[in-house]
C-alpha positions as a printed Julia matrix, in Angstrom:
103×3 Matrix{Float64}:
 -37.27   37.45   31.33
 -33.87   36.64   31.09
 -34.15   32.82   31.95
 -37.2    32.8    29.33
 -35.03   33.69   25.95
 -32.34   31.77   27.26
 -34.48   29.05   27.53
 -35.75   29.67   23.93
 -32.74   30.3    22.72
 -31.4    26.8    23.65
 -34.46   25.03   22.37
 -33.98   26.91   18.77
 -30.53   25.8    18.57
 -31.23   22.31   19.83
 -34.15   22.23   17.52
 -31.58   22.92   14.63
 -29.25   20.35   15.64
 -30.83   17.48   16.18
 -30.14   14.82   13.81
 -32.68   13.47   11.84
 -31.7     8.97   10.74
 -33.44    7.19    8.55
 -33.75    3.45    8.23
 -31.15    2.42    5.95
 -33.76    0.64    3.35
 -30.96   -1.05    1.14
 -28.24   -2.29    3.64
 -24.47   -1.27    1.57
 -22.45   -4.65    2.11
 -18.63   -3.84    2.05
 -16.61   -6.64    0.96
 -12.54   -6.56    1.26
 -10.59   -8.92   -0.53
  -7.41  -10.34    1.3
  -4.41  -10.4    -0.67
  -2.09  -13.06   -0.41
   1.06  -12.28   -1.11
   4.24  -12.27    1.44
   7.24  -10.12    1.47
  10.68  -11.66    3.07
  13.37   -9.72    3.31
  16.59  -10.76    1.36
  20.52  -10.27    1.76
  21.95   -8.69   -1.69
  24.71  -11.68   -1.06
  21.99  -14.25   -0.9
  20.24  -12.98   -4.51
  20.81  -15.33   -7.34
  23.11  -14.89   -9.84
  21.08  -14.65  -12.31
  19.23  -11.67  -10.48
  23.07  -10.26   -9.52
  23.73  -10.15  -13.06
  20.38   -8.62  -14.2
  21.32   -5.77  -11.91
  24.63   -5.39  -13.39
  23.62   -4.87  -16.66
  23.45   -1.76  -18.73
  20.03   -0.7   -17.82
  19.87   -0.97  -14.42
  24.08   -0.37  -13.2
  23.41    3.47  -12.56
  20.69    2.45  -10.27
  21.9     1.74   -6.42
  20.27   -1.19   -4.43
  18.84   -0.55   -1.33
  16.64   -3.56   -0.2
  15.35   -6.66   -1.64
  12.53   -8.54   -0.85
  11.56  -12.33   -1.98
   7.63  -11.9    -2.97
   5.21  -15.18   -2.74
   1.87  -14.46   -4.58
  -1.29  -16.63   -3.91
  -0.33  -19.07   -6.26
   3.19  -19.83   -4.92
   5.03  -17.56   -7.51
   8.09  -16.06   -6.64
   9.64  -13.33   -7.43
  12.49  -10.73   -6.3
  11.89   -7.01   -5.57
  14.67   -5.0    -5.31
  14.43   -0.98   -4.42
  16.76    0.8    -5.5
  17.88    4.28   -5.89
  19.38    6.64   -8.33
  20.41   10.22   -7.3
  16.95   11.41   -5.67
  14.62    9.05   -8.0
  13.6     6.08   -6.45
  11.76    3.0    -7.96
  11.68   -1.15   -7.5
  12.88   -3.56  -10.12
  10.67   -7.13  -10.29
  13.2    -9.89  -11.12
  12.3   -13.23  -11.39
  14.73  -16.46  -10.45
  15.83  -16.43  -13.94
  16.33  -12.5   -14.01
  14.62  -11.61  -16.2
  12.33   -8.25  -15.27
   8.56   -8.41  -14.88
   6.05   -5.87  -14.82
């Protein structure tokens, strides 16, 4: 008797787990675009000057370097990140060879 609702028991559970798949009738494609852009690091002493000075100006002297990257888009661009740091705020500044700051 015991073997017989064990038995049932096992098919009921089984019966309630079993996974019922469909045919997927309208295949999802899933595309991913590759970005092209590069980061190289970049020595603060090896920054233009006219980045050096953008960084020394009014707006940004409170704010203390911590890396900077030279960033190639697709379409051989250039530009300089630089991460920087002020108190516990963090944020990165997008200079271009000129220095003037892009969005």
């Amino acid at each position: 008797m015991k073997k017989l609702i064990l038995s049932a028991a096992f098919l009921a559970v089984a019966g309630l787990a079993s996974v019922k798949a469909n045919e997927v009738s309208n295949p999802v494609v899933i595309t991913a675009q590759q970005d092209s852009v590069t980061k190289t690091a970049v020595e603060f002493k090896d920054l233009p000057d006219s980045v050096k000075a953008t960084l020394q100006s009014d707006q940004y002297k409170e704010w203390i370097p911590a890396a900077a990257f030279l960033v190639t888009k697709a379409d051989k661009s250039t530009y300089y990140q630089i991460d920087a740091k002020k108190g516990e705020e963090t944020t990165s500044i997008n200079i271009d060879k000129d220095g003037k700051v892009i969005q």
